[in-house]
N, C-alpha and C positions, 0 to 999 in steps of 0.2 A: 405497503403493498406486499402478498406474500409471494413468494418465490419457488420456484420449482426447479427440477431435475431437466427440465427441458429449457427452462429461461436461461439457467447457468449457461448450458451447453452454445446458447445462442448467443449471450453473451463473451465465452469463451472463441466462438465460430469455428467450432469443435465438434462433431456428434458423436460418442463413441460406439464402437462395435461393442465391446463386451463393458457394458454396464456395473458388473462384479466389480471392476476395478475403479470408478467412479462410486460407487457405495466405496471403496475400501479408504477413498482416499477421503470422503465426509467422515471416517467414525475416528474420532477423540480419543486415545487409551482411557478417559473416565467410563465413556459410553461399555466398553469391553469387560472393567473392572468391578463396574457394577451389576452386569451381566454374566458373569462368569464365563467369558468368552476365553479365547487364546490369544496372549501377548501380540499374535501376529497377525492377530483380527483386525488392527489398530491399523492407522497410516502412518504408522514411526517408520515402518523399510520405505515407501512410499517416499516418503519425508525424503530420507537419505538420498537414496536416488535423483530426485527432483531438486536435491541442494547442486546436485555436479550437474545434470544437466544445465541448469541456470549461470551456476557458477564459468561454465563453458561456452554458453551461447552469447555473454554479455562479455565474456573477455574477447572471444572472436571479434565481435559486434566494436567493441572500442577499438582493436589492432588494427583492424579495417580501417576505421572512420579517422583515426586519428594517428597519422603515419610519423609524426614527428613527435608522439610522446613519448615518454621514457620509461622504461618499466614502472619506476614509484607513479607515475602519473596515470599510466593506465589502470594500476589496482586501484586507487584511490576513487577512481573512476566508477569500475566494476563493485567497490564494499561499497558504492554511494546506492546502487542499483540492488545489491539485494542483500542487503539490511534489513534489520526488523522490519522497520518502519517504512521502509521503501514494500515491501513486501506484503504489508497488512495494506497500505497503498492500494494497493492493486487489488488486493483481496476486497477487500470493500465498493470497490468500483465495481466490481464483476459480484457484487454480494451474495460471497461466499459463506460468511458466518450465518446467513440465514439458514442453509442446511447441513452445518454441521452437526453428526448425533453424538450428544454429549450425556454425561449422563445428572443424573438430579441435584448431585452437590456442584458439579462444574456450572451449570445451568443457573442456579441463585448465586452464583457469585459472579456471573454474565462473563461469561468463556465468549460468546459470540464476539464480545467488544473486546476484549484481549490481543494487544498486538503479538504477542508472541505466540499465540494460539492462531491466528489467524494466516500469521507469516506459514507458519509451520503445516497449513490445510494447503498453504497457495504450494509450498513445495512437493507434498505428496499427489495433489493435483495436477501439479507439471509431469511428476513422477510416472503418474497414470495414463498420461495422453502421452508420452514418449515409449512405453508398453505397448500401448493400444497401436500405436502406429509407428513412428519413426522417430529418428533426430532431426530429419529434414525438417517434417511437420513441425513438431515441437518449438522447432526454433521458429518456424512463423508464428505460432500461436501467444510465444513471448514477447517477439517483439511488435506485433500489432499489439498487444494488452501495455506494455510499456508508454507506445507512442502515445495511447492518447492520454496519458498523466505526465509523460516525460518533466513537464514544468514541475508540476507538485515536489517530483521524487528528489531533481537534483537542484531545485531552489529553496529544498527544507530551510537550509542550516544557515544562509547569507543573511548579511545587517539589512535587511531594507527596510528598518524602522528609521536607521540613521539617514540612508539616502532620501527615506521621503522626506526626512526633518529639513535637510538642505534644500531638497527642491522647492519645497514650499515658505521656507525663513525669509526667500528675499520680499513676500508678498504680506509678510508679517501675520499672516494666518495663523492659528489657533487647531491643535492637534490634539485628538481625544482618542483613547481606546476605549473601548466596553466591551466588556466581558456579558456574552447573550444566549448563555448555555452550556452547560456540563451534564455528559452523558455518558452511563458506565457506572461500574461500582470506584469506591473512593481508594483501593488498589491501583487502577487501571482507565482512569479517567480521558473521555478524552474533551476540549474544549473551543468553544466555539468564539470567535470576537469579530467585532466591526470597529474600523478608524473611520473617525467624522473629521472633514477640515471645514472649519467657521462651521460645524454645527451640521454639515449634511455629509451621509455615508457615501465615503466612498470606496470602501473594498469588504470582504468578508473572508475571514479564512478559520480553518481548524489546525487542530496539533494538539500531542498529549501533553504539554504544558501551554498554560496561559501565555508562557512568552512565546512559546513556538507558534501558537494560534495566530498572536498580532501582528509576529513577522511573516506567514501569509496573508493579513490583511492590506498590511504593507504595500507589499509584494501586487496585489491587486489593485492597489489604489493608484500606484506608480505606472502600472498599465490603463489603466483611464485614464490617467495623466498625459498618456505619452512619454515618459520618461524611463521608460523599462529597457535596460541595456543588460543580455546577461554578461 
């Protein structure tokens, strides 16, 4: 399905005043480079900017929420929140890569699937709409786009290939992965898997490594289960 400047904006539940600054935060430095534009045509200031506001609205966000953690606990917290991959996360959900202007060589090497290209649109993005309006706003705008992945983002990294193995050992079932898709160039791949127990699916998850993929399917399978405790 192809996407537009107006689905983003709905997606984001954002509409901007000044439009300039949503073009500024879709262009790529490839798209610029290749056009003989100005360094500052690009969403690299965009970028910066939108790293601190994030960077601040998710530390706020855990201080609040979590009153008895300790400093190492709450950063650990916040770099879990907007990390590369936490960050293309979210880019992808609000399919962001689909209007980014890139330019010819970025485009056949598929810049759109690039987590680190995509992390880096989602900050110039935040960047844009904290311009266009405020901090206040902004900081709604992130953390409605958070909540509704919040799972995805801070249960990348945990074992729950081991926990589904124990939950299902005592019934002496039979545990499969498959691998049901790789999409992206072979730089920047990302991959798709389903776990089958005795033979019928039950989770499906993605990640840019094949093991990261299975422990979202895990992760999935353990919630049909009822056994999902984070």
């Amino acid at each position: 399905m192809s996407v537009d400047k107006e689905t983003l904006e709905k997606n984001l539940n954002y509409f901007f005043k000044n439009h300039a600054l949503l073009d500024k935060a879709l262009t790529h430095s490839s798209y610029v480079n290749e056009n003989n534009l100005k360094s500052f045509d690009s969403n690299e200031r965009l970028e910066f900017l939108g790293d601190a506001v994030l960077g601040l609205v998710m530390g706020e966000y855990y201080y609040k929420k979590y009153e008895l953690y300790n400093e190492g606990e709450l950063s650990k917290l916040r770099s879990a929140s907007v990390n590369e991959h936490a960050l293309a996360v979210v880019a992808n959900h609000i399919k962001l890569g689909e209007l980014i202007h890139f330019g010819k060589g970025e485009i056949k090497n598929g810049g759109k699937f690039r987590e680190s290209i995509l992390a880096d649109a989602f900050e110039a993005l935040i960047g844009a709409v904290f311009l266009d309006s405020s901090f206040k706003i902004a900081r709604k705008v992130i953390l409605a786009l958070f909540e509704d992945i919040f799972d995805e983002i801070m249960l990348y990294d945990r074992d729950y290939k081991s926990k589904l193995q124990e939950f299902v050992q005592k019934d002496s079932c039979t545990i499969k992965y498959v691998l049901t898709d790789e999409i992206g160039p072979d730089n920047d791949k990302t991959f798709s898997s389903s776990v089958l127990i005795s033979g019928k699916i039950y989770g499906k998850g993605m990640g840019k490594t094949k093991k990261k993929s299975e422990q979202m399917a895990a992760y999935e399978a353990l919630k049909v289960l009822g056994d999902f405790d984070e």
